[in-house]
C-alpha positions in Angstrom: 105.4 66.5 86.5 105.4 67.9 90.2 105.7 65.4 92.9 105.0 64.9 96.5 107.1 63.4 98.6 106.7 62.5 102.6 109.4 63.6 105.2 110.0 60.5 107.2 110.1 62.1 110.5 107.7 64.6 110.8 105.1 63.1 108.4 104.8 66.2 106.5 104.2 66.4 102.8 106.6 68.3 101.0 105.9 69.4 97.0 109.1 69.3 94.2 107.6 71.3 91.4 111.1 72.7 89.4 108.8 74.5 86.9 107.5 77.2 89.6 111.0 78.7 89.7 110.1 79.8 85.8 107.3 81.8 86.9 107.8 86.1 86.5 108.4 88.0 89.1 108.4 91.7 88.9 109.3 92.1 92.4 112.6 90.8 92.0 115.9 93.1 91.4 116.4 93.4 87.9 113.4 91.4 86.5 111.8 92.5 83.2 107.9 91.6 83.2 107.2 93.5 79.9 103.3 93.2 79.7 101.3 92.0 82.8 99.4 88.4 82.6 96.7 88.8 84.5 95.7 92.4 82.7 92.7 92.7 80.0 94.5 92.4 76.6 96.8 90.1 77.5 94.8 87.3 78.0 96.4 85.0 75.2 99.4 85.2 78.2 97.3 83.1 81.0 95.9 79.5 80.1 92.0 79.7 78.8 89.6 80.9 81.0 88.2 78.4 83.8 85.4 80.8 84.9 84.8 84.1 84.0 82.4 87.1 85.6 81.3 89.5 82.4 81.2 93.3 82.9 79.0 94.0 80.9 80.8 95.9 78.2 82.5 92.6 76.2 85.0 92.3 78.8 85.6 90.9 82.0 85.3 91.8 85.8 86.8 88.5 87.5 88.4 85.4 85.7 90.0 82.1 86.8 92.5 80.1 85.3 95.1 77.5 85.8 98.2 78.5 87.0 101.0 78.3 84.1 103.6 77.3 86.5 101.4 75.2 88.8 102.7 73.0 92.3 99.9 70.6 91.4 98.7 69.4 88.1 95.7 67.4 87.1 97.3 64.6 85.5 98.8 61.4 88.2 97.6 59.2 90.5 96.9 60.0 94.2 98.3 56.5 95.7 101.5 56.4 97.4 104.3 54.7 96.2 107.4 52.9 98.8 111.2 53.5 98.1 112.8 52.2 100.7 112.1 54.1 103.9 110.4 56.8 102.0 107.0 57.6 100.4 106.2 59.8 97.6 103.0 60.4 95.1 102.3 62.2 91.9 102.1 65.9 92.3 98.1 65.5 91.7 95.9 68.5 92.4 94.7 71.3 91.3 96.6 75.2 91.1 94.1 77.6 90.5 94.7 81.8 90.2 91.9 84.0 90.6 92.1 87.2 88.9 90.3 89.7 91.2 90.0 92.5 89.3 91.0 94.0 85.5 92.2 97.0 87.8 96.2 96.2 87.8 97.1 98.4 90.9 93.8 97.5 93.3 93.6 96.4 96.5 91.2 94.3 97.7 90.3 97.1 100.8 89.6 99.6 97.9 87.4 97.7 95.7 83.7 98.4 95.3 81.8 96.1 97.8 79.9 93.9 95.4 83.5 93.3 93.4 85.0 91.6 96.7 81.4 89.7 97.2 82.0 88.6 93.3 86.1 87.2 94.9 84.0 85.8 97.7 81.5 83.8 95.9 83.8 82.6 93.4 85.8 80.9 96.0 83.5 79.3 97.1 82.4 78.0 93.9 85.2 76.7 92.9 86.3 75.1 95.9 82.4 73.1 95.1 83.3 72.4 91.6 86.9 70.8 92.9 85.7 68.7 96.2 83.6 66.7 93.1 86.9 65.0 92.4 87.6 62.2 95.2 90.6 62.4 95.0 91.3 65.8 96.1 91.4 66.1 100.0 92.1 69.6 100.8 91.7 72.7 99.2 93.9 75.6 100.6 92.7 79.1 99.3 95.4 81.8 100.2 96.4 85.1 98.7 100.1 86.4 98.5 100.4 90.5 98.5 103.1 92.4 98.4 106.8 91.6 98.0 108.0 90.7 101.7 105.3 88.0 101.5 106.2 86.2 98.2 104.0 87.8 95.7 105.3 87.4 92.4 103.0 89.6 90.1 101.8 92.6 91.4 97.9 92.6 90.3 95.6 91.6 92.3 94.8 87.7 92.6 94.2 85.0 95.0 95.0 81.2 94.6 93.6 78.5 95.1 95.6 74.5 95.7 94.0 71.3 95.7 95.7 68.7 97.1 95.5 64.7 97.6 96.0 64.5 101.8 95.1 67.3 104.4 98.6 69.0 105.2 100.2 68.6 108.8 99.8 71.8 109.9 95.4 71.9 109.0 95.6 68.2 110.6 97.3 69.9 114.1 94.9 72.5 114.0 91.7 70.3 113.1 92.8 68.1 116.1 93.6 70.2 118.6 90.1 71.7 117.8 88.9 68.4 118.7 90.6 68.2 121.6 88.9 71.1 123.2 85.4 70.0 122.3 86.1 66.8 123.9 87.0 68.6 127.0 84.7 71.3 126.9 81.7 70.5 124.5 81.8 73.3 122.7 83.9 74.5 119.8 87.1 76.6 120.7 86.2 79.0 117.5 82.8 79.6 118.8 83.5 80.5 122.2 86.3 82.7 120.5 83.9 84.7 119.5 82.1 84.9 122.1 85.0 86.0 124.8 86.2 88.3 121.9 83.0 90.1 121.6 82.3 90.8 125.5 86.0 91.5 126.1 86.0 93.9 123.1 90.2 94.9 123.2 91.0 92.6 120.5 88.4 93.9 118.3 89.0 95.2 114.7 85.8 94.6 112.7 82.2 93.5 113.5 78.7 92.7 111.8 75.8 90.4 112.4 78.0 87.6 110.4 81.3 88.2 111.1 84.0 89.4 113.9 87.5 90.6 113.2 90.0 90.3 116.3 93.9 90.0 116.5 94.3 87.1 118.3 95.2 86.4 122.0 98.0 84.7 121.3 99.0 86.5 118.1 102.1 84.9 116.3 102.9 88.5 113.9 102.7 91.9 114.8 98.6 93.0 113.9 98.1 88.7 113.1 93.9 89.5 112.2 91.4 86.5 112.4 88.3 86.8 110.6 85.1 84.2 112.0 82.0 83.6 110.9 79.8 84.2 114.2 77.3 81.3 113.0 79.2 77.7 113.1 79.8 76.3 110.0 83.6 73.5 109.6 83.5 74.7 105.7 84.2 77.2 103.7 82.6 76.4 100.6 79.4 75.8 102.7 79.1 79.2 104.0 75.2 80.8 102.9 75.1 83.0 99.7 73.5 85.4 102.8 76.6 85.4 104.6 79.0 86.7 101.4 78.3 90.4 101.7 79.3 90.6 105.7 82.5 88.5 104.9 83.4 90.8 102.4 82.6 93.5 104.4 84.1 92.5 107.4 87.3 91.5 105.2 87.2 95.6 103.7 87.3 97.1 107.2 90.1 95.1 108.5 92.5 95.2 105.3 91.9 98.9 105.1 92.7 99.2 109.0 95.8 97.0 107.9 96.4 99.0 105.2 96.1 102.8 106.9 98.4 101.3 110.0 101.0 99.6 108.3 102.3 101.5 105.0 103.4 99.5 102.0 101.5 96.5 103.8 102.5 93.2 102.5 100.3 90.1 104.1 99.5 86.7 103.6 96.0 85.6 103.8 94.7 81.9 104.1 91.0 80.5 104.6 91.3 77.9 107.1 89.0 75.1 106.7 88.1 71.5 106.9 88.8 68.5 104.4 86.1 68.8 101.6 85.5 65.3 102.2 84.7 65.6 105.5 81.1 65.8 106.9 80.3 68.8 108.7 82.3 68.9 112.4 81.0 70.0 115.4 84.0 70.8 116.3 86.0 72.9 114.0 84.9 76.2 112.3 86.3 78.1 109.2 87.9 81.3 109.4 90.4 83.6 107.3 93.9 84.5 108.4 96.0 87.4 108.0 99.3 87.4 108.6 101.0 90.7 107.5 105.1 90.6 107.2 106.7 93.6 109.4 109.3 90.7 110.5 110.9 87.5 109.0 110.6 84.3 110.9 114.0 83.9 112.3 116.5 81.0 113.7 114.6 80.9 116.7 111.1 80.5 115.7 112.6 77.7 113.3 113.8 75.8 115.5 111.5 76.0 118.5 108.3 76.6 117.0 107.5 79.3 119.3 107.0 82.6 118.1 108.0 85.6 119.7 105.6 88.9 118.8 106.9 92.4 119.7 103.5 94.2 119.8 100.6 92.5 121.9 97.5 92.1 120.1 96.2 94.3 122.5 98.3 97.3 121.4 98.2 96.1 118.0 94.1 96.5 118.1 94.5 100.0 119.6 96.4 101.0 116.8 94.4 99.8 114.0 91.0 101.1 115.7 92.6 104.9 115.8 94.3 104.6 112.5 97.6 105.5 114.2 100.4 104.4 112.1 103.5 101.5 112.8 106.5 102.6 113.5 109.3 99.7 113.8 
């Protein structure tokens, strides 16, 4: 069984789950991944089916299963345990993949519009069907694509982690959220959007739900932030109205991504509060998308400063007129 065990200093969780270095990865030099898992056929290869979108034609359009090589598993108890100086718990949770599509070589930017609604709403569905378990805290949705951002199968999936505590980082962000609504009265996210929409530079995407900016203090080269323009702290509470401009809005700015920045490899992480917190005035959900030109270096490791060599200003410019990245 995974565990989870607390660093002492910087109270962060940390998860020891051996069994994930067993999982395939035809990225890496020399590996052999004969038949893909996530492909129609070769669904005897995944665990059973947790949910599953029919096509139409006896097969399938979107499924989600476990994860064969999880970080968390159901089994365990969410109570921390002492030895000595340090605390540790049962790697408890939940290690979801969503299989996007049956289409092995798709991206996200080229599926049909309703198909990335479908990854939409399935999201939030599951992360509704999970928050019923008290003991599950957080749920971190995130999707890993390409090699140079630690994508281990090539077709096309997002995952989904359910853990027992909120991690360090979401807890710094959730209360330095706070922070500025105690100062200001109004939530930093919000007004965001609205300095992002008059300024207009930063701009990548925009609808009547949704805006699409590279941040103004961009960690990565192109970093894109997707927000909901109507406040809402979760996630999984985000209207069934809302689906089609988020996926809309999340089309435009991967295929901006995508046409600027060949071979494109990115991380991308929904951001959002505790699923057993109430609704907060203060905070408000977005999406993430971190693309890897550059690896995080000695410096950034040890400072926690970042240091970004095109301004999101020039990076906007670039992905508006479709001119392409040259390192």
């Amino acid at each position: 069984m995974p565990e989870i065990r607390k660093d002492p200093v910087f109270g962060r969780w940390v998860i020891i789950a051996s069994e994930r270095g067993l999982r395939p990865n035809e990225f890496r030099s020399g590996a052999e991944v004969p038949s893909c898992p996530f492909c129609p056929g070769h669904e005897e290869l995944t665990p059973p089916a947790i949910y599953t979108l029919p096509d139409g034609n006896g097969g399938w359009r979107l499924r989600v299963v476990r994860n064969k090589y999880p970080a968390l598993v159901s089994e365990g108890d969410s109570a921390a345990r002492h030895e000595g100086i340090y605390d540790r718990m049962d790697g408890m949770g939940f290690h979801e993949v969503v299989i996007e599509t049956p289409q092995h070589g798709s991206r996200l930017d080229e599926m049909p519009d309703a198909a990335v609604a479908d990854v939409m709403r399935t999201l939030v569905l599951r992360v509704k069907d999970i928050k019923k378990d008290p003991r599950i805290k957080y749920v971190m949705i995130f999707k890993n694509h390409g090699r140079n951002a630690g994508a281990s199968l090539l077709h096309p999936h997002s995952q989904i982690i359910a853990m027992p505590m909120a991690p360090l980082r979401v807890m710094q962000e959730i209360e330095g959220a706070a922070e500025y609504h105690m100062e200001r009265g109004t939530c930093v996210f919000c007004d965001i959007v609205k300095e992002e929409t008059a300024f207009r530079r930063r701009v990548v995407a925009e609808n009547d739900g949704f805006l699409a900016v590279t941040p103004y203090a961009s960690r990565f080269s192109f970093e894109t932030w997707l927000l909901p323009k109507r406040h809402t702290s979760h996630f999984e509470d985000m209207p069934e109205s809302d689906v089609a401009a988020l996926s809309s809005a999340l089309k435009t700015a991967l295929a901006k991504l995508n046409a600027t920045l060949p071979d494109l490899s990115y991380n991308l992480i929904v951001h959002t509060m505790p699923v057993q917190e109430p609704e907060a005035e203060h905070y408000h959900w977005h999406i993430e998308i971190m693309p890897k030109i550059t690896h995080v270096a000695g410096f950034e490791w040890g400072t926690g400063f970042y240091i970004n060599t095109v301004s999101p200003e020039d990076a906007a410019d670039m992905l508006n007129s479709g001119k392409k990245y040259k390192a």
